[in-house]
TIPAKOL-417084 format. One record per residue (C-alpha): x, y, z; residue in one letter. Coordinates in nm, 4 decimals. Layout:
BEGIN
+----------+----------+----------+------+
:        x :        y :        z : code :
+----------+----------+----------+------+
:        X :        Y :        Z :    A :
...
+----------+----------+----------+------+
END
This chain:
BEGIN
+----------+----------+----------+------+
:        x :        y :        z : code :
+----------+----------+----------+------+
:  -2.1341 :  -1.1640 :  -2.0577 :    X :
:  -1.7953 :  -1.0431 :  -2.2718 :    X :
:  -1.8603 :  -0.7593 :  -2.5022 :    X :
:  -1.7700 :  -0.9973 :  -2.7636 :    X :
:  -2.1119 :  -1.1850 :  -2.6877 :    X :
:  -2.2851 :  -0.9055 :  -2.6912 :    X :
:  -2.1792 :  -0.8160 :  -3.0758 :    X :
:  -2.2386 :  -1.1425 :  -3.1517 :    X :
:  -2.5861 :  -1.1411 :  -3.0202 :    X :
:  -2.6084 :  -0.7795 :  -3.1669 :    X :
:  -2.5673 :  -0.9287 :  -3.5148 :    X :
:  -2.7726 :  -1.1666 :  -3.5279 :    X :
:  -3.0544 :  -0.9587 :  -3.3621 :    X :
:  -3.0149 :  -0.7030 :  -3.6790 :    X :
:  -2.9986 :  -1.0354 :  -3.9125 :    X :
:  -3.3738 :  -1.1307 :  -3.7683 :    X :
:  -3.4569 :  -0.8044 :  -3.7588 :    X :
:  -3.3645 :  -0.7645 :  -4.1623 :    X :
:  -3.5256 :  -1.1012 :  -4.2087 :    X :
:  -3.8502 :  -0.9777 :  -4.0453 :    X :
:  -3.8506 :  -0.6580 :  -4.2970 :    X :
:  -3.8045 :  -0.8776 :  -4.5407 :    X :
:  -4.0856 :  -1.0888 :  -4.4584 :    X :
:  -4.3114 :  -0.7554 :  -4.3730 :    X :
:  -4.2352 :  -0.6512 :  -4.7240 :    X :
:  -4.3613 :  -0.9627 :  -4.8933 :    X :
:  -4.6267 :  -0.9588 :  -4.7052 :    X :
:  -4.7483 :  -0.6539 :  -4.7567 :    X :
:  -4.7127 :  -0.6865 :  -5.1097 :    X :
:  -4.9276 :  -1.0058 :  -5.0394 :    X :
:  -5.1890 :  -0.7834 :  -4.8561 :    X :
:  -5.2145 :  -0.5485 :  -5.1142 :    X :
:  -5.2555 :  -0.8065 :  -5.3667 :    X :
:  -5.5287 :  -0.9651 :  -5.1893 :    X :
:  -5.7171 :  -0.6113 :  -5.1147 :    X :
:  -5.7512 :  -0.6116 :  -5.4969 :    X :
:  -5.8586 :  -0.9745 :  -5.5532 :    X :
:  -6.2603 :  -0.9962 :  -5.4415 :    X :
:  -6.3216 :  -1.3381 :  -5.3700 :    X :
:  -6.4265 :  -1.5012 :  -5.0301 :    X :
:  -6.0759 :  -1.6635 :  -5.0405 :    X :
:  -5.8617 :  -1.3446 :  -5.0999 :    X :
:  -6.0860 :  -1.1898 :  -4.8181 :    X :
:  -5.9434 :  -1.4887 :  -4.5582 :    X :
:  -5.6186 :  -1.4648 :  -4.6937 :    X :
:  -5.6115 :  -1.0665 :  -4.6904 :    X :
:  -5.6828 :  -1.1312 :  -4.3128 :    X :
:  -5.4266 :  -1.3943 :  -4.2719 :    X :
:  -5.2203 :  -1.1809 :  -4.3935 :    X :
:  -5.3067 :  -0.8281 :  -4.1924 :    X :
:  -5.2878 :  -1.0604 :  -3.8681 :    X :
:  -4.9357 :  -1.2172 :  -3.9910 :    X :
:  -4.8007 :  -0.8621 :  -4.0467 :    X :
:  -4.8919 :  -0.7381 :  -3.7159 :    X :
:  -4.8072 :  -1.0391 :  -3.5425 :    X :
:  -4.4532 :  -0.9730 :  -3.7575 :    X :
:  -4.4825 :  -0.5491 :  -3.6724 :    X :
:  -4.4600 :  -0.6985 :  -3.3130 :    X :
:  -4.1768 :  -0.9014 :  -3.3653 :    X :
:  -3.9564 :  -0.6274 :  -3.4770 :    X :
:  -4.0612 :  -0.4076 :  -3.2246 :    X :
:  -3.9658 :  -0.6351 :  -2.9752 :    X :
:  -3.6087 :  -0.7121 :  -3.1696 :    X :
:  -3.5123 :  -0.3131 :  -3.1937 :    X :
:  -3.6125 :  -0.2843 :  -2.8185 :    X :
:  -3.3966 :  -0.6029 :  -2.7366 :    X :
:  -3.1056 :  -0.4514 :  -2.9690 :    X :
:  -3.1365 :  -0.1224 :  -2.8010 :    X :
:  -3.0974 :  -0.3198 :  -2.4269 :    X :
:  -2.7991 :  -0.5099 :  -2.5784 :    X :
:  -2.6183 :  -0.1881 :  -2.6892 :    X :
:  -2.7301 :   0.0106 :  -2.3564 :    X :
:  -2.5950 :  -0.2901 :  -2.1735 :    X :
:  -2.2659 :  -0.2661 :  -2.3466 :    X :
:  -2.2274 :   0.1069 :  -2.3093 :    X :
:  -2.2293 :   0.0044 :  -1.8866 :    X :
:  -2.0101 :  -0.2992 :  -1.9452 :    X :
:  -1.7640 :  -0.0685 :  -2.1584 :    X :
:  -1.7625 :   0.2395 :  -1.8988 :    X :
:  -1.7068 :  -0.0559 :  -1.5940 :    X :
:  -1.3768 :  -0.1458 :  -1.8002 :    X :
:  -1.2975 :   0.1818 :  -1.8472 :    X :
:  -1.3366 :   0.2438 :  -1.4446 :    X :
:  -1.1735 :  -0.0670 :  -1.3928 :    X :
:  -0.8627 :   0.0330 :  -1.5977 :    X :
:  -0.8470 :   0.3430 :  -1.4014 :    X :
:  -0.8682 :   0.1843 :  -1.0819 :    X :
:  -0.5615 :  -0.1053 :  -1.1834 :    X :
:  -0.3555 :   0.1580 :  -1.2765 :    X :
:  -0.4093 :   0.3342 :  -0.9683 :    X :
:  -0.3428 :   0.0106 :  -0.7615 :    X :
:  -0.0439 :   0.0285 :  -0.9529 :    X :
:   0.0501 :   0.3468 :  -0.8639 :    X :
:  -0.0141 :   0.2813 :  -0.4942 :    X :
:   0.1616 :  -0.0421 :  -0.5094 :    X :
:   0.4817 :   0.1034 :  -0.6697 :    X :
:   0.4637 :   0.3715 :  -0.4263 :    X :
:   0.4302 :   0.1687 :  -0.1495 :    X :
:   0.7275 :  -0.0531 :  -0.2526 :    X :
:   1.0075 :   0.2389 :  -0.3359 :    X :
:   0.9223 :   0.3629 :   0.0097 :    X :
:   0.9372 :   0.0102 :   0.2094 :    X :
:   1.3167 :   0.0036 :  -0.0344 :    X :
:   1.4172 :   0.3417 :   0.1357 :    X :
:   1.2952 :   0.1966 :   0.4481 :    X :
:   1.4852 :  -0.0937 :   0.4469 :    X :
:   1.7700 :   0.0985 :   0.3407 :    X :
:   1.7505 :   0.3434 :   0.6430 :    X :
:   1.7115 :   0.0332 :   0.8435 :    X :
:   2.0396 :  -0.0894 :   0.7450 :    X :
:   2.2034 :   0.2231 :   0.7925 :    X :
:   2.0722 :   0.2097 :   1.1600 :    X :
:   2.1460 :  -0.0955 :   1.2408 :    X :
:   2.5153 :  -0.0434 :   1.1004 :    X :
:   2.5329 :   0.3071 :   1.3554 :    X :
:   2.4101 :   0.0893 :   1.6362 :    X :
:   2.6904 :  -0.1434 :   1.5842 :    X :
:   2.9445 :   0.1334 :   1.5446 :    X :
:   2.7690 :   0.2800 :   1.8734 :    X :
:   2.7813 :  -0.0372 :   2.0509 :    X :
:   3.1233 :  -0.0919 :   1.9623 :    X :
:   3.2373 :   0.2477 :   2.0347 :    X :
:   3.0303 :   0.2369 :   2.3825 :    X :
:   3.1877 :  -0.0839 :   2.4820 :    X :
:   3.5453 :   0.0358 :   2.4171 :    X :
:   3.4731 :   0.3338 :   2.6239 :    X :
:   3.3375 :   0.1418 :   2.8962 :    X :
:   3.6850 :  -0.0541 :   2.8798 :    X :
:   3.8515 :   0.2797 :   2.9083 :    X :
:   3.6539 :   0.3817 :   3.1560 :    X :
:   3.7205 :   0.0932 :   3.3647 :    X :
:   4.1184 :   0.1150 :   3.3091 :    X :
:   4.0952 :   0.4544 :   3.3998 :    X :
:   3.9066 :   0.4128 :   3.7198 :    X :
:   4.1971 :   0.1552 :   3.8254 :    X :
:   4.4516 :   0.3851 :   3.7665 :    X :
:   4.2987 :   0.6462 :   3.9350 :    X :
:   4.2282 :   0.3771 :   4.2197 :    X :
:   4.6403 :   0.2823 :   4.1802 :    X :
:   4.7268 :   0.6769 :   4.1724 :    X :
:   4.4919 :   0.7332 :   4.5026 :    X :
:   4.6185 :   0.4269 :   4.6773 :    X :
:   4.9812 :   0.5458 :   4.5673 :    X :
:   4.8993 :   0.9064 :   4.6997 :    X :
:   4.7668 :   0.7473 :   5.0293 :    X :
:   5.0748 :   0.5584 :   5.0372 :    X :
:   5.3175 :   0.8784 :   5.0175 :    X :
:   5.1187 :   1.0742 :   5.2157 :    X :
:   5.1130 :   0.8130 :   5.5152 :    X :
:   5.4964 :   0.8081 :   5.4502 :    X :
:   5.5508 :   1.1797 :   5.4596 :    X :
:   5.3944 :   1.1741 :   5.7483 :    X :
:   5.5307 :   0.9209 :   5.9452 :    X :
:   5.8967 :   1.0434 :   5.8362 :    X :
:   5.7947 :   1.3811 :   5.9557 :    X :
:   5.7018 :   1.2366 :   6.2753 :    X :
:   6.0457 :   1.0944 :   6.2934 :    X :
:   6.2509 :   1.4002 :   6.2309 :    X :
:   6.0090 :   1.6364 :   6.4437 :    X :
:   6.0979 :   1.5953 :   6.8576 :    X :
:   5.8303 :   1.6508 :   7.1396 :    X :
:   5.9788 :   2.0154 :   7.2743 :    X :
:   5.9413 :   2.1099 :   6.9094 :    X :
:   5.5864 :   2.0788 :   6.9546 :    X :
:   5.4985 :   2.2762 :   7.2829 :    X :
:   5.1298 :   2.2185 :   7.2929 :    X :
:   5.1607 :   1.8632 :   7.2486 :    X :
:   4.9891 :   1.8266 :   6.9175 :    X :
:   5.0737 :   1.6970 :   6.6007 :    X :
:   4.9394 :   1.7629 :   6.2635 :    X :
:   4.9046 :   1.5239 :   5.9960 :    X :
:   4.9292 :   1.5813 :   5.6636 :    X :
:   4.6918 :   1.3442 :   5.4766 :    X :
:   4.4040 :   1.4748 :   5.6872 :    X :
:   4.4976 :   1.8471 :   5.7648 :    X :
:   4.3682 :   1.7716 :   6.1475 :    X :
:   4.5449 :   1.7823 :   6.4820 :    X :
:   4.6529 :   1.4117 :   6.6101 :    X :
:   4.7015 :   1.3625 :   7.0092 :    X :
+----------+----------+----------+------+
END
């Protein structure tokens, strides 16, 4: 039930229950009349009225314990909002938390991916270089080779057999004795 229905039912609780004082007053009036009046017929009325006004006593008992229920009842439902407030605005804490950090997430994300590509980039551009270099040190060896084989096989030419007494000829490239 809405606290609303509660006041509602609050008010008109306290409406019987002012109705019912009412009707205890006039009735006691009533009974006190009828103490003073003798006859056989004031007696039966003086006990219709005694049992009415008790049976009227109970009745408002039973409306200021029902009142005092309602308003207990509505104290809890009031302190659940209250804790219920608390706890929204803590979701909403939590929630707004959780969001800036998933946005600075994202953003370091980006940032990432946008150094991998610059990484990638730069990686594949020195693999490139890498490769050109490794054929021009291939070129340069094969080159070296080349003039080394040549050097040697023009110093062959120019150098005669008596030059060489034991018989043995050195070559260059390898630094070792050739037969």
């Amino acid at each position: 039930m809405s606290i609303g229905n509660y006041l509602k039912q609050i008010a008109e609780l306290e409406k019987a229950k002012e109705d019912l004082h009412e009707m205890v007053t006039v009735l006691t009036m009533k009974l006190e009349r009828l103490e003073s009046s003798t006859t056989d017929k004031s007696k039966v009325d003086l006990l219709d009225a005694k049992s009415m006004l008790s049976k009227e006593k109970e009745d408002v008992a039973s409306l200021v314990q029902q009142i005092s229920q309602i308003r207990s009842t509505e104290e809890r439902v009031k302190e659940e909002n209250r804790q219920l407030r608390l706890q929204a605005n803590e979701m909403k804490d939590v929630i707004l938390k959780l969001q800036q950090r998933e946005s600075s997430l994202q953003q370091q994300n980006l940032i990432m991916e946008h150094e991998l590509e610059r990484t990638q980039t730069e990686a594949a551009s020195n693999a490139l270089s890498l490769k050109f270099a490794m054929r021009r040190i291939e070129d340069l060896q094969f080159a070296l080779q080349e003039g080394l084989s040549e050097s040697s096989e023009s110093d062959e030419g120019e150098t005669e057999d008596d030059d060489d007494p034991a018989g043995e000829r050195r070559s260059y490239a390898s630094g070792t004795p050739s037969i």
